[in-house]
C-alpha positions as CSV (number, residue, x, y, z in Angstrom):
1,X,-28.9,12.8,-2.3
2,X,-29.2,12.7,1.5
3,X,-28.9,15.5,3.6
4,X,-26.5,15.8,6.1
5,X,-26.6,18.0,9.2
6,X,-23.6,19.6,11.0
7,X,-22.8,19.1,14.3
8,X,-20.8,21.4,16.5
9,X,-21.6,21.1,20.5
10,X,-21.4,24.5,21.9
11,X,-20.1,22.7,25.1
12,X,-16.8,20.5,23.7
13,X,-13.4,21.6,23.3
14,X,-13.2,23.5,19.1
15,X,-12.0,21.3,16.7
16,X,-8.3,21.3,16.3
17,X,-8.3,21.6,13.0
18,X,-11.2,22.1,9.4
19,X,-13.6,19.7,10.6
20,X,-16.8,19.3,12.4
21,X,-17.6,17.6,15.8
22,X,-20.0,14.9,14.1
23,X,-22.0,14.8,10.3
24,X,-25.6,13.2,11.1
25,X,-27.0,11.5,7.9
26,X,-29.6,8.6,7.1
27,X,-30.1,8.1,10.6
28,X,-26.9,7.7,11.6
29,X,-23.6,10.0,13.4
30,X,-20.6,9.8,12.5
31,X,-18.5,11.4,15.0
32,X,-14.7,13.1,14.3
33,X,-12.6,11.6,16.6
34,X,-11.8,12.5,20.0
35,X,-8.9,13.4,21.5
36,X,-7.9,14.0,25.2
37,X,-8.6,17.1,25.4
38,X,-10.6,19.3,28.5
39,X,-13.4,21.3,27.3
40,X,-13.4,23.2,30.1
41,X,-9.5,24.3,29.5
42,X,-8.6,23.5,26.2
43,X,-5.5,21.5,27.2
44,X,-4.9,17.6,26.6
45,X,-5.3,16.4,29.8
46,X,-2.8,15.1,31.5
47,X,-1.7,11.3,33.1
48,X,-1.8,7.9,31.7
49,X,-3.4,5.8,28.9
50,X,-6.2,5.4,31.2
51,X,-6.7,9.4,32.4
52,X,-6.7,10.5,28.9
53,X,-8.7,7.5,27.4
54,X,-11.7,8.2,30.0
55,X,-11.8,12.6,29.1
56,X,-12.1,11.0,25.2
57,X,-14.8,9.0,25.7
58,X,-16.2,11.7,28.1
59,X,-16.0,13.7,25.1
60,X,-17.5,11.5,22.4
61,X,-20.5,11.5,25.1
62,X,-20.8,15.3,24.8
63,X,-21.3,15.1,21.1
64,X,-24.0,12.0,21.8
65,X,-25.4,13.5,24.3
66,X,-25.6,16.8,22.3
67,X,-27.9,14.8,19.6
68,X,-30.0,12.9,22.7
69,X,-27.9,10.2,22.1
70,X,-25.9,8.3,24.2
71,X,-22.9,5.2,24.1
72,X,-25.8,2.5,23.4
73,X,-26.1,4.0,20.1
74,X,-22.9,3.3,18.9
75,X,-22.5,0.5,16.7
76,X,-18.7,0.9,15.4
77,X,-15.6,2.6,17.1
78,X,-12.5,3.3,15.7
79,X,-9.6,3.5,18.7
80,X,-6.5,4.8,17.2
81,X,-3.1,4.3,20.3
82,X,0.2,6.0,19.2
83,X,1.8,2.1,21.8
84,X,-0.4,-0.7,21.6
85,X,1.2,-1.1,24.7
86,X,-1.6,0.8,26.1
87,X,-3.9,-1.5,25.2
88,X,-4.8,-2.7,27.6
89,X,-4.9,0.3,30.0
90,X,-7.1,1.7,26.8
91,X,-9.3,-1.4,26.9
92,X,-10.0,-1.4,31.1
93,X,-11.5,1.9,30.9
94,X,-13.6,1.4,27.5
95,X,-15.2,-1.6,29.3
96,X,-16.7,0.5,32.2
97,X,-18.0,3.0,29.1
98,X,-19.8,0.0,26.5
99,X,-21.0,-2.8,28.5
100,X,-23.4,-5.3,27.4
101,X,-24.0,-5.1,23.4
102,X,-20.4,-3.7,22.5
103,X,-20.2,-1.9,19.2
104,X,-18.2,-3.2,16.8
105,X,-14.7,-2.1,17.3
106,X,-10.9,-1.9,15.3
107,X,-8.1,-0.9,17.4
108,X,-5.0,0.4,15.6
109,X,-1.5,1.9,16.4
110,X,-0.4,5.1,14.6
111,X,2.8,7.2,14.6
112,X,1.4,10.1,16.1
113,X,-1.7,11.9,17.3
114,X,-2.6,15.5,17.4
115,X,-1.2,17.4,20.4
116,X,0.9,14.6,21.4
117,X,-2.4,12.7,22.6
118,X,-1.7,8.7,23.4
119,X,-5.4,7.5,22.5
120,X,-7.8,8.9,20.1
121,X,-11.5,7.2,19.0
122,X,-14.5,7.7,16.8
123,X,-17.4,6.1,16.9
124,X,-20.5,5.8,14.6
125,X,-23.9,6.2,16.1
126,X,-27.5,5.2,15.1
127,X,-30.3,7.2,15.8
């Protein structure tokens, strides 16, 4: 069996609920996904799609960044909207984050998101 380290940045925002940060096995991390909120404050941040779409993927960098990783090690992302309305709001601000060899990506609407967040996203990482 593989072994599997935790991963809990001592500079992002505490999980919101029984979960880690990110699980790094086999050369890879896979990373809990993000939500708007400010590590600094704790408090989803406020604005549009766009606002709280760039303090996720601010955050996912923590975690990467954490593991001297960074966004051209992500090969999959997961980007969950409560309105694909916001798509493409969500979509302008991911492409100044992944340019070049994007990751693989699915983009899905859900009901609801914790906190009352609009975007949420995980990503999978290679070392």
């Amino acid at each position: 069996m593989a072994s599997k380290t935790i991963i809990k940045p001592a500079n992002c925002a505490p999980a919101v609920g029984p979960y880690n940060h990110a699980v790094r096995v086999n050369g890879l991390l896979f990373c809990a996904g993000q939500i708007p909120i400010d590590p600094a404050t704790g408090s989803l941040v406020g604005g549009g799609i766009q606002a709280q779409t760039e303090r996720v993927l601010e955050n996912v960098k923590l975690i990467l960044q954490d593991q001297d990783l960074n966004l051209a090690h992500v090969v999959k992302t997961t980007v969950f909207l409560t309105s694909l309305a916001d798509f493409a709001g969500m979509n302008e601000v991911y492409a100044k984050y992944f340019t070049g060899d994007f990751p693989a990506r699915s983009t899905v609407q859900v009901a609801a998101l914790p906190k009352g967040a609009n975007v949420e996203i995980e990503v999978i990482a290679h070392y």
